[in-house]
C-alpha positions in Angstrom: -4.9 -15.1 16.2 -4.9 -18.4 17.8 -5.1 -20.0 21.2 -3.6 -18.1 23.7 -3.3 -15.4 21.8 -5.0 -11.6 23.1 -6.9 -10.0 20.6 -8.5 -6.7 21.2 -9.9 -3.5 19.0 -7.2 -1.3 20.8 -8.8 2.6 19.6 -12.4 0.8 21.2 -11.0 -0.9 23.8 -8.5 1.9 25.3 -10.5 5.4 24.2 -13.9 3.6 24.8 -15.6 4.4 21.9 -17.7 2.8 19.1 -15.3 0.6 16.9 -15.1 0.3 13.4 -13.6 -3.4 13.3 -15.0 -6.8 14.4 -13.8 -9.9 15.7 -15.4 -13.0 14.8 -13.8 -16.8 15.6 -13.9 -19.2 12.9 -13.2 -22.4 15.2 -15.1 -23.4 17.9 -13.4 -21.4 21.1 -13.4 -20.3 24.9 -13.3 -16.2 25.1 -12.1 -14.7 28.5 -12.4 -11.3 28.6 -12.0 -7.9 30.8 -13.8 -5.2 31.0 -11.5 -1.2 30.2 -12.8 -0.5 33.8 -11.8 -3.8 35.4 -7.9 -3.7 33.7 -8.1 -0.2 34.9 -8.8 -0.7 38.7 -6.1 -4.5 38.4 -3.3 -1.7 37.3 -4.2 0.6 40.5 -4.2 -2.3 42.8 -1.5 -4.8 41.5 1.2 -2.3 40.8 3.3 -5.7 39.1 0.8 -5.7 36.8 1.5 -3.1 35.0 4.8 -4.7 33.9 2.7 -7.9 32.9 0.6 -5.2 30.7 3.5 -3.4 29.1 5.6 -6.8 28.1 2.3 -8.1 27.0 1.7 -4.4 24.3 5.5 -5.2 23.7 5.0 -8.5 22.2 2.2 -7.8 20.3 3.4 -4.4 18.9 6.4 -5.8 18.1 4.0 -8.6 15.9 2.0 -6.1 14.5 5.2 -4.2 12.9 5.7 -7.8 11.6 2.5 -8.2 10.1 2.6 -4.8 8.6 5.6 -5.5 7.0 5.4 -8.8 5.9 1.4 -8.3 4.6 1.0 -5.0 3.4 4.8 -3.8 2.2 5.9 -6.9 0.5 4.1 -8.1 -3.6 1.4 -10.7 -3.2 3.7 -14.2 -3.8 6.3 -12.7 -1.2 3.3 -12.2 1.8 1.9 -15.8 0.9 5.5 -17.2 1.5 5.8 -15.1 4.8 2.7 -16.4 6.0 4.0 -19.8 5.1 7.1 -19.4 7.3 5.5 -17.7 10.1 2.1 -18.9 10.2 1.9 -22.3 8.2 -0.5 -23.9 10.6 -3.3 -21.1 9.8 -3.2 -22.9 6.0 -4.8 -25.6 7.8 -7.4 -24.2 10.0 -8.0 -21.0 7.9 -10.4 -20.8 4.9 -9.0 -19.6 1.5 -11.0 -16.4 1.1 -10.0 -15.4 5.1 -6.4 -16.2 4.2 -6.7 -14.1 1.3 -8.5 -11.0 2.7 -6.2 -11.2 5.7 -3.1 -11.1 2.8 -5.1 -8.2 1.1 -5.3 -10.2 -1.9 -8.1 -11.9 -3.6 -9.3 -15.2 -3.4 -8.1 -16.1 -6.8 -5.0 -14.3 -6.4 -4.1 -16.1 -3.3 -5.4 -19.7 -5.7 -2.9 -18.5 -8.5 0.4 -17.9 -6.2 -1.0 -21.5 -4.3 -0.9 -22.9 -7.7 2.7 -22.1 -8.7 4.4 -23.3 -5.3 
């Protein structure tokens, strides 16, 4: 993700439990952040934003059947070019072996398809 982006360990976050992933920030960043219990009492209070909420798990559902697609269903060359179309500015900012793990590929696979483009 990148600025102004939401990340979140949804299963964590919304059954409050224990989570398996983490989320760590390879750049130098600001992290605002809210509390299950504090989202919970905004949505009882600010009726509107519940609509902000659900067009907000919209988006990022909608990019997460993106991602699925384009990085786990397609062979290794084909989710390198998808992440060059529509994420080429993470090339930049993102080490190799991050990039590849992210591509569930390795390192030197992600070097090899590099290599012939």
């Amino acid at each position: 993700m990148k600025e102004g982006d939401v990340i979140v360990s949804i299963e964590s976050f919304f059954e409050q439990k224990e989570s398996y992933e983490s989320i760590q920030a390879l750049e130098d960043c600001t992290v605002y952040y809210i509390e299950y219990t504090e989202l919970q009492n905004i949505y009882r209070q600010f009726p509107e934003f519940n609509f902000i909420g659900r067009v907000l798990t919209e988006k990022y559902y909608k990019l997460w059947a993106q991602q699925l697609h384009g990085l786990r269903m397609q062979p290794a060359a084909d989710r390198y070019k998808w992440l060059l179309q529509n994420h080429p500015e993470l090339i930049l900012r993102v080490p190799a072996k991050y990039l590849a793990s992210w591509l569930g590929i390795t390192e030197v696979m992600l070097s090899k398809i590099k290599g012939k483009k």
